[in-house]
VEXKEVEX-49927 format. One record per residue (C-alpha): residue in one letter; y, x, z. Coordinates in steps of 0.1 Angstrom, whole numbers, padded with zeros to 4 digits, always signed. Example, Ala and Ser with C-alpha at 12.3 -4.5 7.8 and 13.67 -1.06 7.14 Angstrom:
BEGIN
A-0045+0123+0078
S-0011+0137+0071
// end
This chain:
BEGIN
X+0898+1623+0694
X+0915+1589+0686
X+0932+1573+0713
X+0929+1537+0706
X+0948+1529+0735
X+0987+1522+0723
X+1002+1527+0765
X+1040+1523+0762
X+1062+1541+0780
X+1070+1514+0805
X+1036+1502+0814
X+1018+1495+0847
X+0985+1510+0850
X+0962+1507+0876
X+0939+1538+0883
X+0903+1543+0901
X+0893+1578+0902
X+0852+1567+0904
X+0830+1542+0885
X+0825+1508+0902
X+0799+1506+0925
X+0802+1471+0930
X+0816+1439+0918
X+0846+1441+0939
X+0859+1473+0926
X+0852+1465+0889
X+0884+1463+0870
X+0889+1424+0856
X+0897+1416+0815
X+0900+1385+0797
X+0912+1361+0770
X+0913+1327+0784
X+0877+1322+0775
X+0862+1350+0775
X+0863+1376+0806
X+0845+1411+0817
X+0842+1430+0848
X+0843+1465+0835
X+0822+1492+0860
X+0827+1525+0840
X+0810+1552+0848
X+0789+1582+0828
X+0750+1568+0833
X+0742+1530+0829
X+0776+1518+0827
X+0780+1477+0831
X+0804+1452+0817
X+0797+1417+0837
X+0805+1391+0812
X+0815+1351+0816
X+0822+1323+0794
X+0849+1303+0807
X+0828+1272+0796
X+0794+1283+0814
X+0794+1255+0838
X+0761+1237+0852
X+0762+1200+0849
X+0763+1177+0823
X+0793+1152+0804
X+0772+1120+0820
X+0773+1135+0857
X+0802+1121+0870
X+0793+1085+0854
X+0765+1088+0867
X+0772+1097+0902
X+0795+1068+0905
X+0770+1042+0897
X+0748+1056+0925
X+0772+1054+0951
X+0780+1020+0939
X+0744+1013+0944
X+0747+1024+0981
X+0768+0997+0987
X+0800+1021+0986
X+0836+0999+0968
X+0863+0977+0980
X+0850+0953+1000
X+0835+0983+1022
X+0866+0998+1018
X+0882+0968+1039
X+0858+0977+1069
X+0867+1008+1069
X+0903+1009+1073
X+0897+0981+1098
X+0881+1004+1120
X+0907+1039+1118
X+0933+1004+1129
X+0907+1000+1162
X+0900+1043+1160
X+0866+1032+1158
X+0858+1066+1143
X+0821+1067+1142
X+0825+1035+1124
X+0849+1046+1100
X+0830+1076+1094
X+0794+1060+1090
X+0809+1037+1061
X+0826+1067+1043
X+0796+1086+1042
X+0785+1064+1013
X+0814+1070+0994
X+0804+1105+0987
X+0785+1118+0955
X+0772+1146+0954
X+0792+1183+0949
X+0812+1187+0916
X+0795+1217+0893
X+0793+1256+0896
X+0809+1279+0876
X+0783+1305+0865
X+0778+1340+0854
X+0767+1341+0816
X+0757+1378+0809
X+0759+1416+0811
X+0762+1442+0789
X+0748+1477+0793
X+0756+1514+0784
X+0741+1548+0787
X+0757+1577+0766
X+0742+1605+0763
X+0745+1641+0756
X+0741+1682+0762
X+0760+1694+0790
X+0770+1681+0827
X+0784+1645+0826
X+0818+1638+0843
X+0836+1610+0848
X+0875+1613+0844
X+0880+1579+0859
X+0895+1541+0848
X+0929+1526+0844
X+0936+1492+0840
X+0969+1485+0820
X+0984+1456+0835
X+1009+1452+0807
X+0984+1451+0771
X+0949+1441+0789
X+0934+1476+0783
X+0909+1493+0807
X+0905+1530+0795
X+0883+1553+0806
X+0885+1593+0800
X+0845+1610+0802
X+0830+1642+0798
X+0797+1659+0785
X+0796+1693+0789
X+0834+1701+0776
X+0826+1670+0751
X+0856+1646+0756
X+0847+1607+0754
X+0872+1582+0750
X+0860+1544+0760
X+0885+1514+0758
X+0877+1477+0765
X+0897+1447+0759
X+0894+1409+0754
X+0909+1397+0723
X+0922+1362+0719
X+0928+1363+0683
X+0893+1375+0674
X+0876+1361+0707
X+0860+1388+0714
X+0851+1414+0738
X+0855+1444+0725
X+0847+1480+0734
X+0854+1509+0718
X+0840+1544+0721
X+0857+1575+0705
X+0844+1613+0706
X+0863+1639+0705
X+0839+1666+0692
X+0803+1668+0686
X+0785+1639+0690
X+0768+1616+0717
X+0738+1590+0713
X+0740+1555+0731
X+0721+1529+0746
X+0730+1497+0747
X+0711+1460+0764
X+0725+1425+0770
X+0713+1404+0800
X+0719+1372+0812
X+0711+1362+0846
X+0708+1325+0837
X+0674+1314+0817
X+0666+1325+0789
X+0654+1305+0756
X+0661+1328+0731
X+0664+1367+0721
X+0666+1380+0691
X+0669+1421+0681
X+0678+1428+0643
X+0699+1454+0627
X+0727+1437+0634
X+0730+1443+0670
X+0717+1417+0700
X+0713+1379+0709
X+0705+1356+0734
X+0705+1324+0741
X+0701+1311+0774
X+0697+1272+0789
X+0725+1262+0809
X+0716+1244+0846
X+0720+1207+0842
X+0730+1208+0885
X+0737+1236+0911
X+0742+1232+0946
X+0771+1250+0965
X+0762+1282+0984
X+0768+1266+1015
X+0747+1238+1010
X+0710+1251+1034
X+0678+1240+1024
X+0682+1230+0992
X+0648+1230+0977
X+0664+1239+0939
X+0695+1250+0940
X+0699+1254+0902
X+0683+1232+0882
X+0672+1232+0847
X+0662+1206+0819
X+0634+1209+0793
X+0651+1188+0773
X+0688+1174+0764
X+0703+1151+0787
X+0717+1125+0761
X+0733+1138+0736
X+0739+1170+0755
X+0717+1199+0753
X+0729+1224+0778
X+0728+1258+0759
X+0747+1285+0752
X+0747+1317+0730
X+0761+1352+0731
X+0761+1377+0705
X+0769+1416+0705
X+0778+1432+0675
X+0777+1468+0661
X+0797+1497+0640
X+0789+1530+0646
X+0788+1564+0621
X+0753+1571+0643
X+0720+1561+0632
X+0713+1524+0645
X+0683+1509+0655
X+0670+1482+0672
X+0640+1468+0691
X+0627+1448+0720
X+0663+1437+0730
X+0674+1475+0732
X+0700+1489+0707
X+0698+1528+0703
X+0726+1548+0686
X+0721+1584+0679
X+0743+1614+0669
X+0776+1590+0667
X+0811+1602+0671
X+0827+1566+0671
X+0814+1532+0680
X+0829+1496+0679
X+0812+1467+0702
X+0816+1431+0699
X+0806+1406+0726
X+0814+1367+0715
X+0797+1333+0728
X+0794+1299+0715
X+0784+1269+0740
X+0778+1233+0742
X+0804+1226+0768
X+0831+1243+0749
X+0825+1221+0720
X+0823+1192+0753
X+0855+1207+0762
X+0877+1206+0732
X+0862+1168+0722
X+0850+1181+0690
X+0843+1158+0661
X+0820+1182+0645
X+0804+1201+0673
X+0778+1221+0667
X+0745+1207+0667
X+0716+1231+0669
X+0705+1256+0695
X+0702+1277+0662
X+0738+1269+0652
X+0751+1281+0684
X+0739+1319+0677
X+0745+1314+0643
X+0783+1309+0655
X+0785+1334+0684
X+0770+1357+0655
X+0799+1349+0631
X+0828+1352+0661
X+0814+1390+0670
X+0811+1399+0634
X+0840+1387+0620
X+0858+1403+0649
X+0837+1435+0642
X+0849+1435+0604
X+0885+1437+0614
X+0882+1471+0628
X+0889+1491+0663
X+0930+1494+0652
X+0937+1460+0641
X+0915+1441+0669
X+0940+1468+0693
X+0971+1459+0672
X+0963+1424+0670
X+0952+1421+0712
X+0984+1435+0719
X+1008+1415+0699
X+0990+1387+0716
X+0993+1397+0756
X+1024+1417+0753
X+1042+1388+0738
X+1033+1366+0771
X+1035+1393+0795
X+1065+1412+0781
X+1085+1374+0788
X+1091+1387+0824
X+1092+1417+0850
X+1104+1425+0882
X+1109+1460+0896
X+1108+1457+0934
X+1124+1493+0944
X+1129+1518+0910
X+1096+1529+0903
X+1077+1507+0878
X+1061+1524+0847
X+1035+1548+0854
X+0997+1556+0864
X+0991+1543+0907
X+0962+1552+0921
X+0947+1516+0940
X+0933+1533+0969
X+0960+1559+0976
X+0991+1547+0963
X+0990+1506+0966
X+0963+1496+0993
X+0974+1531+1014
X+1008+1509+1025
X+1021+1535+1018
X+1050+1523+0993
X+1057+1489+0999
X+1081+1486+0970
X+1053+1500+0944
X+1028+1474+0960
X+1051+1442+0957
X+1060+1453+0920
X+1020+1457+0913
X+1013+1424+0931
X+1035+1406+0911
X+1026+1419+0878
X+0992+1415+0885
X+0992+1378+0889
X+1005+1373+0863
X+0984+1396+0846
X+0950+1378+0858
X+0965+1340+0850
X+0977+1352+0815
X+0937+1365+0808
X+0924+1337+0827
X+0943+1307+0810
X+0953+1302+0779
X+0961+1271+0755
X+0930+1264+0741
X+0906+1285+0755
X+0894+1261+0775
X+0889+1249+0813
X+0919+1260+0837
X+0916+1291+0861
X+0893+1281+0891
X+0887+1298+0928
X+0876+1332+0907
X+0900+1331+0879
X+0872+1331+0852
X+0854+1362+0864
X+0821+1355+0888
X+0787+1371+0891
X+0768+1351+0912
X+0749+1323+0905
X+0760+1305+0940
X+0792+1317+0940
X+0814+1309+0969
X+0829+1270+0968
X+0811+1267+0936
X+0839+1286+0921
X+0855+1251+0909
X+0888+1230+0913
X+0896+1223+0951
X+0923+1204+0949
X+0942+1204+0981
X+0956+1235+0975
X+0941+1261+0958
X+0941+1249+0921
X+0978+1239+0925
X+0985+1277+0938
X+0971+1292+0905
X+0996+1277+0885
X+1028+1285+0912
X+1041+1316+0890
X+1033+1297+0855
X+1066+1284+0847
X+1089+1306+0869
X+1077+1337+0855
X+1074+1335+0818
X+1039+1321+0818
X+1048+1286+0806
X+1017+1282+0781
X+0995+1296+0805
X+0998+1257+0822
X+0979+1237+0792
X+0942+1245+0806
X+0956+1225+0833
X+0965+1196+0820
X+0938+1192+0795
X+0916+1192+0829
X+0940+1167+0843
X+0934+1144+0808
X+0896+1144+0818
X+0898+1141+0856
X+0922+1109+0845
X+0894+1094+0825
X+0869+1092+0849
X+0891+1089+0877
X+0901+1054+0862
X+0861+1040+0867
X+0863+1055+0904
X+0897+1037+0911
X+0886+1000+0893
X+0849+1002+0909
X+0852+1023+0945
X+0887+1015+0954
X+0896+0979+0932
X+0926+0999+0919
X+0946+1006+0892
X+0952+1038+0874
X+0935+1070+0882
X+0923+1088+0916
X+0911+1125+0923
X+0899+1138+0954
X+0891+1173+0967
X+0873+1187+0942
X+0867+1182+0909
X+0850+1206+0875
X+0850+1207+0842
X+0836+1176+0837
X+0864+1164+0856
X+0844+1152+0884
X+0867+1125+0903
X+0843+1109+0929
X+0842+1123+0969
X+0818+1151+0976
X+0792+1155+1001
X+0764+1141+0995
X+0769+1118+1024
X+0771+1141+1048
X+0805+1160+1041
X+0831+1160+1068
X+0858+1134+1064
X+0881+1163+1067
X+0881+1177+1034
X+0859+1155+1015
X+0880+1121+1024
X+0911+1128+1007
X+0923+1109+0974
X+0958+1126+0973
X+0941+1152+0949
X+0950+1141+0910
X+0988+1130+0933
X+0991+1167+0938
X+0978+1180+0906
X+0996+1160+0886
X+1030+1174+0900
X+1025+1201+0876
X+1032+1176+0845
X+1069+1175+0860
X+1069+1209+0868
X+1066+1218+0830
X+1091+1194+0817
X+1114+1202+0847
X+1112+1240+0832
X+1110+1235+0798
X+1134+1200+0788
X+1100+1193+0765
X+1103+1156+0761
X+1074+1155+0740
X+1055+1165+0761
X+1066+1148+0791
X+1064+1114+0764
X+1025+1119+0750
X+1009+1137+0779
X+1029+1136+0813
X+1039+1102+0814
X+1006+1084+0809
X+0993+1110+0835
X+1024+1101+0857
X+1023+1064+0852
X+0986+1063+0856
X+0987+1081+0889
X+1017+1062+0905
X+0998+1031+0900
X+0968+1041+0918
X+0992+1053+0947
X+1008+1016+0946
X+0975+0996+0945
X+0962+1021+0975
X+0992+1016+0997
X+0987+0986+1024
X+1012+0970+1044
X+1015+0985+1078
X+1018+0967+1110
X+1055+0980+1116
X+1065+0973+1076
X+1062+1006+1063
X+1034+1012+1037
X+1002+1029+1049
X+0976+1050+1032
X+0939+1046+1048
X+0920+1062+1052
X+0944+1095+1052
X+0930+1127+1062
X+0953+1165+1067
X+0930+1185+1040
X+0904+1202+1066
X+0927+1199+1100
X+0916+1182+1133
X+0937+1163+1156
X+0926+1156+1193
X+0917+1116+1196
X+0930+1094+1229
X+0890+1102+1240
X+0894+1141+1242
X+0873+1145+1206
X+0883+1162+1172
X+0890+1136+1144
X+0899+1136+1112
X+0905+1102+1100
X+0939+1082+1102
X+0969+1065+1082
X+0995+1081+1068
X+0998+1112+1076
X+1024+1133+1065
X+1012+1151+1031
X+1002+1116+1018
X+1039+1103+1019
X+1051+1134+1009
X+1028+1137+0976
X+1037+1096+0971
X+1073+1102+0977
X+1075+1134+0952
X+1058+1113+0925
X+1074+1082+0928
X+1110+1100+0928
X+1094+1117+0895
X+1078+1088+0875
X+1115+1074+0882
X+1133+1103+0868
X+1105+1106+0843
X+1112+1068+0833
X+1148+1077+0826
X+1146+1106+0803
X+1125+1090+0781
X+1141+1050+0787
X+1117+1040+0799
X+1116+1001+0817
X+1082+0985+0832
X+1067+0966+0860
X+1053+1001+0872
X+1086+1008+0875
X+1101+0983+0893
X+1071+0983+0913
X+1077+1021+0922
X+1116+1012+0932
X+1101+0985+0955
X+1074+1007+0973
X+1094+1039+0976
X+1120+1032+1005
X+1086+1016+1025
X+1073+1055+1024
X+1074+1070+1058
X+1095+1098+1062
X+1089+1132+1076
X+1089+1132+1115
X+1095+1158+1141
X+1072+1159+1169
X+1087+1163+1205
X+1078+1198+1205
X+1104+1203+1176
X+1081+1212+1148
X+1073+1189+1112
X+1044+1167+1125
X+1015+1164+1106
X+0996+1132+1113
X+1013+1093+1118
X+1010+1101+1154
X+1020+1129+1177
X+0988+1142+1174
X+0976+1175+1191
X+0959+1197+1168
X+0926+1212+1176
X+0935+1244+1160
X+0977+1247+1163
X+0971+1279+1147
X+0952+1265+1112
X+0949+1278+1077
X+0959+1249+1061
X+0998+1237+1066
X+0997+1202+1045
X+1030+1189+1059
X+1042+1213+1047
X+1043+1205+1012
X+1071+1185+1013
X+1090+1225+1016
X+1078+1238+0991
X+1069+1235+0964
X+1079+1199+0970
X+1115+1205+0973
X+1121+1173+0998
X+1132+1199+1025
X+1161+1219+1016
X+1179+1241+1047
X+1212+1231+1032
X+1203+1193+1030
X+1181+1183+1053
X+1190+1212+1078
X+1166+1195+1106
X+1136+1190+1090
X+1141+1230+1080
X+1144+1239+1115
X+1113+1219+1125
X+1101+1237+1094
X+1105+1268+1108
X+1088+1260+1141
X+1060+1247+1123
X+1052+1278+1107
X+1059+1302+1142
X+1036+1279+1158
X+1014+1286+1133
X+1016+1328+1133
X+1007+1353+1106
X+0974+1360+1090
X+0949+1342+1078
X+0935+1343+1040
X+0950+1348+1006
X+0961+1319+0996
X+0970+1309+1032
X+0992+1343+1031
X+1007+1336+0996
X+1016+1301+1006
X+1036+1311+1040
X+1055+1340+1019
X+1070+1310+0999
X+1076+1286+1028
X+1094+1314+1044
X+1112+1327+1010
X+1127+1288+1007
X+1137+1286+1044
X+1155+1319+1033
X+1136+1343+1060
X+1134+1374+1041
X+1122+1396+1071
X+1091+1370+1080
X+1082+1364+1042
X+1079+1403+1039
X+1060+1413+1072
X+1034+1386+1057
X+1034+1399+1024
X+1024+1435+1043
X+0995+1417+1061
X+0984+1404+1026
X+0982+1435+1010
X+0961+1452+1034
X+0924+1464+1024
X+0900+1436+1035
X+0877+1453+1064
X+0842+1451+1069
X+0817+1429+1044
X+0838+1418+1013
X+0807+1391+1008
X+0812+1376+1041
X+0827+1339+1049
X+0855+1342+1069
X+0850+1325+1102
X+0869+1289+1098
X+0890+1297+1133
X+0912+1317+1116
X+0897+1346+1141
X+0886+1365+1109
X+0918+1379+1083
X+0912+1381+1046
X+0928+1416+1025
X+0926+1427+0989
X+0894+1441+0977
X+0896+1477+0960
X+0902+1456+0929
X+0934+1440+0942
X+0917+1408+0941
X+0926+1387+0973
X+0902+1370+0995
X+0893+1342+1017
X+0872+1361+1026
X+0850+1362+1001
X+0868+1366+0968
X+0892+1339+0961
X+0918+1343+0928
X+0945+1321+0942
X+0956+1343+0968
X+0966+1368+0938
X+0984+1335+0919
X+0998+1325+0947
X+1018+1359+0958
X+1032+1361+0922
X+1052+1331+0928
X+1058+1335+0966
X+1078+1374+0952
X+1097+1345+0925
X+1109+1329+0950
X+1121+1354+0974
X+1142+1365+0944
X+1157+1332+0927
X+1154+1296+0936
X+1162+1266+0912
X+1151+1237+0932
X+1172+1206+0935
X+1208+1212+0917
X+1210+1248+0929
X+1201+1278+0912
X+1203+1304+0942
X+1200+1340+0937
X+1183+1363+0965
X+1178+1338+0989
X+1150+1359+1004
X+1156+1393+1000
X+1142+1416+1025
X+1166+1447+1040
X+1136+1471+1036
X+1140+1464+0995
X+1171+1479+0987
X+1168+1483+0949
X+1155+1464+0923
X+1159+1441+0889
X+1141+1411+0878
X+1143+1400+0838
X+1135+1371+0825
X+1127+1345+0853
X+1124+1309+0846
X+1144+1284+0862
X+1146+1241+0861
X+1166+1232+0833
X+1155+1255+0808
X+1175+1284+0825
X+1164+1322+0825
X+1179+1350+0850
X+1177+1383+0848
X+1194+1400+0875
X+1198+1439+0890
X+1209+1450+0929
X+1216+1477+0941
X+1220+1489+0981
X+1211+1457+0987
X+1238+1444+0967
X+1237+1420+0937
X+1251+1444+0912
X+1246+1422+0878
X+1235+1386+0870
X+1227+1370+0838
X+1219+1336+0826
X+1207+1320+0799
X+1197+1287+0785
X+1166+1287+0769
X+1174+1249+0749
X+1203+1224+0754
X+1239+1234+0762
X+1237+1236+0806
X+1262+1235+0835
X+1243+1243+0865
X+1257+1252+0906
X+1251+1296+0911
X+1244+1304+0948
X+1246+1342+0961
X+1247+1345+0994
X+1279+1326+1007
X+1294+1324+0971
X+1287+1295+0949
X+1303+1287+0912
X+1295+1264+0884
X+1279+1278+0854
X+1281+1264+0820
X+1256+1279+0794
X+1257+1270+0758
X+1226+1265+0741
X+1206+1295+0730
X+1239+1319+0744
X+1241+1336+0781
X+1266+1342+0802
X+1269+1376+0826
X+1283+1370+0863
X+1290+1400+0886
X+1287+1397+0925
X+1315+1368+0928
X+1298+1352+0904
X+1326+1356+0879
X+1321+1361+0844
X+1324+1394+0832
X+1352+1390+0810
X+1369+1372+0837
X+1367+1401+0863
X+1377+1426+0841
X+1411+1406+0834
// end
């Protein structure tokens, strides 16, 4: 039997011994665009298949939404009433006016398809169970017919953007049965020798799950919306030795001993997406193309669409890894090796190689939209949160581990969402706000959906909060901040960062006491207790806004410089910044969150929005601003353990920066528990319900939620090295209970790469390396520090003191 697999010797490999029998223990592949939930199994095996372009909605829908809240009477001058009333805490008030702000919810992301297989033949069939190679994208699987070994191997390949599955007999020969589905509406079908297609109507609007009594929660058009005609095809693809035939949607192979599928899509809102100038312009040219993609990947054959896959992820992937403990390369079972507890060292390793892992197969340049709340892998057609962007938060945390850990590229998707979410958040500045620049609230889509949701009856909590495109685009300075590209930071992140910092300066008002207010202001889903004894969520000011304000003002500054830069935005931003007010600490001795010392209705909450300014902010450092840290700290005690995935991942690196090694690992144990009880269940919003990983290692709120899994990937980078501010610090967070371990190849500001070793506890070996310009940077270990200069392109090796080698040895 060919093994088309090509395992190295130092891969990670997940293993279930057992076929899926749900969702949540499906193993996940993926290109970028394209991604599967592989089942496995001996009878009707299923492969769960998305497009990540399969979006309902429409280009217009955000255009239009705004000109129907501007129709309700919703823009500046009601603006104006509204912050006059959070001045008099008339919060009814307040609240009543907002309401017409809303627009309806930003767009699902939906499931596109499924593929089916039954093999057959003589004998008892047995299933030898499913790996998942975390390292080259490859879920194997090992069955058996009566003595007759089966070989089946599935991957996503980006250069032929395809999915393709390969099956490989041993001896003797098996027959095969294969369907495509689609859960979504189907327009057309068509069966020739060939293999299978469909076509299927995309819905033009979908309500979120938790939106009751919706009468259509998914609706359809009969016809195109504009120029828009929401459709999109899929096309499976065929080479087998067996005899092929076709009919009624069902492909039947018989007596094969090898078999090569193809799965590749075409859609309207890719061609949306990319801004083509040429899209494609028939319903008919759409499975004409998804055709061409599955057999033009199919002609290139099962070793080179292997060799080629590889070459491809490994090349990402292989930029980083971290060994937590001394045990890396092998075979783990999930359920008895990883989500047992039993080996904490094996689990943090997995953990981190898995995000990274799911963002490099869920984001790619090019492929189209970023990673949302499911990565790009969702079966429902009301899938939790409408499987989107929300912004205050959880969109950030998928991109956390990007740039320290190798995954640099991986960012694009995001800022080609941020180019779209800038365009129409311009109209919603001018007409709802009578601002410059660009706004983006809580949500937002592939359409780049910038307006409030709700539908007029969302809580100001969450859906009253235009910090979100000040947040997002933080990640423009991220990537220059990591990578020196000055090109980039010139065509793309300036205009982004400019834009941005002038709606922040036109939505700033003066405040009563001379500092600069935002109002309304909201902490993203948090209550605080009102002088009359109720829970409200509507202020000025709080403490994320100035944070978020601060960060980007500081950065459109340093920004300006790099690229000599002089404007009125500019000297506008010097103006406004020293009016920003700064953090506070409440009486109690912990970071306050709103203007006021507030009491929160839940001290215990998920959400911890003040405490952005921590991390990834950087505007709280233990070793400069040694108060705010402490206050810091008490923040998060007051706060406790628990909660969800991406509430876990996110207190892991607030407790990694304050340097708390023990804390940031007895959370990172919580987190990688197995989730109890109903993995489809909302977590109650009290915090009195805990998320876990799923017997996929996916994390959930609950229910499944990606970012958690993002999110932990760069909460282990920063327990290990730190580069913000002007200090690169080396295992600022280590915990006693991890001994051993090496990390190579993580990314730090300044176009610096560390690899590092320690032993006992011990740093035994550091290098670094400077990925562009010539660089002197300030080393941190423990009590030790030492400047570092790094020549371009060259790297220098330090031993515990932080001397170079050379220079201990003499």
């Amino acid at each position: 039997m060919t093994n088309h697999q090509a395992d190295a010797p130092d891969d990670l490999r997940l293993a279930w011994p057992d076929p899926a029998a749900s969702w949540v223990e499906a193993a996940p592949v993926g290109n970028g665009r394209l991604g599967a939930m592989v089942f496995g199994g001996t009878g009707r095996s299923r492969w769960q298949l998305n497009d990540a372009t399969v979006w309902s909605g429409t280009p217009d829908g955000p255009a239009t939404a705004l000109a129907d809240v501007l129709a309700a009477g919703a823009g500046p001058d009601r603006l104006g009433e509204v912050r006059a009333a959070i001045r008099n805490a008339d919060y009814r008030r307040a609240e009543s006016l907002l309401m017409s702000f809303e627009g309806p919810y930003s767009q699902e992301y939906l499931p596109f398809a499924d593929l089916w297989m039954s093999l057959d033949a003589e004998g008892e069939a047995h299933y030898g169970g499913r790996t998942l190679n975390l390292d080259n994208g490859v879920v194997a699987e090992d069955l058996d017919f009566g003595g007759q070994a089966v070989r089946r191997s599935t991957w996503v390949s980006r250069p032929a953007q395809a999915v393709c599955v390969s099956v490989a007999v041993e001896a003797g020969t098996v027959d095969m049965r294969l369907e495509l589905s689609s859960p979504l509406r189907i327009a057309h079908q068509v069966t020739d020798r060939a293999g299978l297609s469909l076509g299927v109507d995309v819905p033009v609007d979908g309500a979120p799950r938790h939106e009751e009594g919706i009468a259509e929660p998914l609706r359809y058009a009969d016809t195109p919306t504009g120029s828009y005609d929401p459709f999109a095809a899929m096309a499976l693809r065929i080479d087998t030795d067996g005899r092929l035939t076709t009919e009624a949607g069902v492909a039947t192979v018989t007596g094969m001993t090898h078999a090569l599928l193809t799965f590749s899509t075409s859609t309207s809102a890719a061609d949306v997406w990319a801004g083509s100038v040429e899209p494609v312009s028939s319903r008919q040219g759409h499975l004409e193309a998804a055709e061409a993609l599955a057999a033009d990947a199919l002609a290139v054959g099962t070793d080179e669409l292997l060799r080629s896959h590889e070459a491809d992820l490994r090349s990402l992937l292989g930029t980083t890894t971290v060994e937590i403990g001394t045990r890396r390369a092998g075979t783990f079972d999930v359920a008895a090796d990883i989500l047992s507890g039993n080996d904490e060292l094996l689990t943090a390793t997995v953990i981190f190689q898995l995000g990274r892992y799911l963002l490099a197969s869920s984001s790619r340049p090019g492929s189209g939209p970023p990673a949302n709340l499911q990565g790009i892998w969702n079966a429902d057609l009301r899938p939790a949160w409408s499987s989107n962007y929300t912004t205050n938060i959880n969109t950030e945390m998928n991109y956390w581990a990007a740039e320290t850990t190798g995954l640099s590229e991986c960012h694009a998707p995001l800022f080609d969402l941020l180019d779209k979410l800038a365009d129409n958040g311009t109209q919603v500045a001018r007409q709802l706000y009578g601002a410059r620049g660009w706004v983006g609230h809580h949500n937002t889509d592939m359409w780049g959906w910038a307006l409030p949701v709700g539908r007029g009856h969302g809580n100001p909590s969450w859906a009253i909060w235009m910090m979100g495109g000040v947040w997002l685009v933080q990640h423009v300075w991220d990537h220059y901040e990591f990578t020196l590209d000055t090109a980039f930071l010139r065509e793309r992140g300036w205009p982004l960062l400019r834009g941005c910092a002038e709606f922040c300066l036109d939505w700033l008002v003066d405040g009563e006491d001379g500092w600069l207010d935002t109002i309304p202001s909201t902490s993203p889903e948090n209550l605080f207790v009102s002088a009359a004894g109720g829970p409200e969520s509507l202020t000025y000011s709080v403490a994320m806004d100035m944070s978020l304000i601060r960060a980007l003002f500081t950065r459109c500054l340093k920004a300006a410089d790099v690229l000599g830069i002089d404007d009125a935005v500019r000297a506008e931003i010097e103006a406004a910044l020293p009016r920003l007010r700064p953090p506070a600490i409440t009486p109690g001795g912990w970071l306050q969150e709103w203007v006021d010392d507030f009491t929160e209705q839940d001290p215990t909450h998920r959400h911890m929005s003040q405490m952005v300014a921590l991390y990834p902010l950087d505007q709280i450092d233990p070793a400069v601003t040694p108060e705010l840290a402490v206050a810091a700290r008490n923040l998060l005690d007051r706060r406790g353990p628990g909660a969800m995935g991406w509430s876990w991942a996110w207190k892991v690196a607030l407790r990694a920066r304050l340097g708390d090694a023990g804390t940031a690992r007895e959370l990172l144990l919580e987190a990688t528990r197995p989730l109890p009880g109903d993995p489809t269940r909302y977590a109650a919003v009290d915090g009195s319900e805990w998320g876990g990983l799923l017997p996929n290692l996916l994390s959930t709120h609950p229910p499944f939620q990606i970012d958690g899994n993002y999110g932990f990937t760069g909460a282990l980078a920063e327990m290990l090295v730190q580069s913000h501010g002007t200090v690169l610090r080396v295992l600022p967070a280590l915990p006693a209970e991890w001994p051993d371990g090496s990390a190579r190849g993580l990314r730090c500001r300044g176009g610096l790469e560390v690899d590092l070793v320690w032993r006992a506890g011990e740093l035994t070996d550091l290098t670094i390396r400077s990925l562009g310009a010539d660089r002197t940077t300030s080393v941190a270990y423990r009590e030790r520090t030492a400047e570092v200069s790094v020549e371009a392109g060259q790297e220098v090796r330090l031993d515990p003191a932080l001397r170079r080698h050379a220079e201990a040895r003499g």
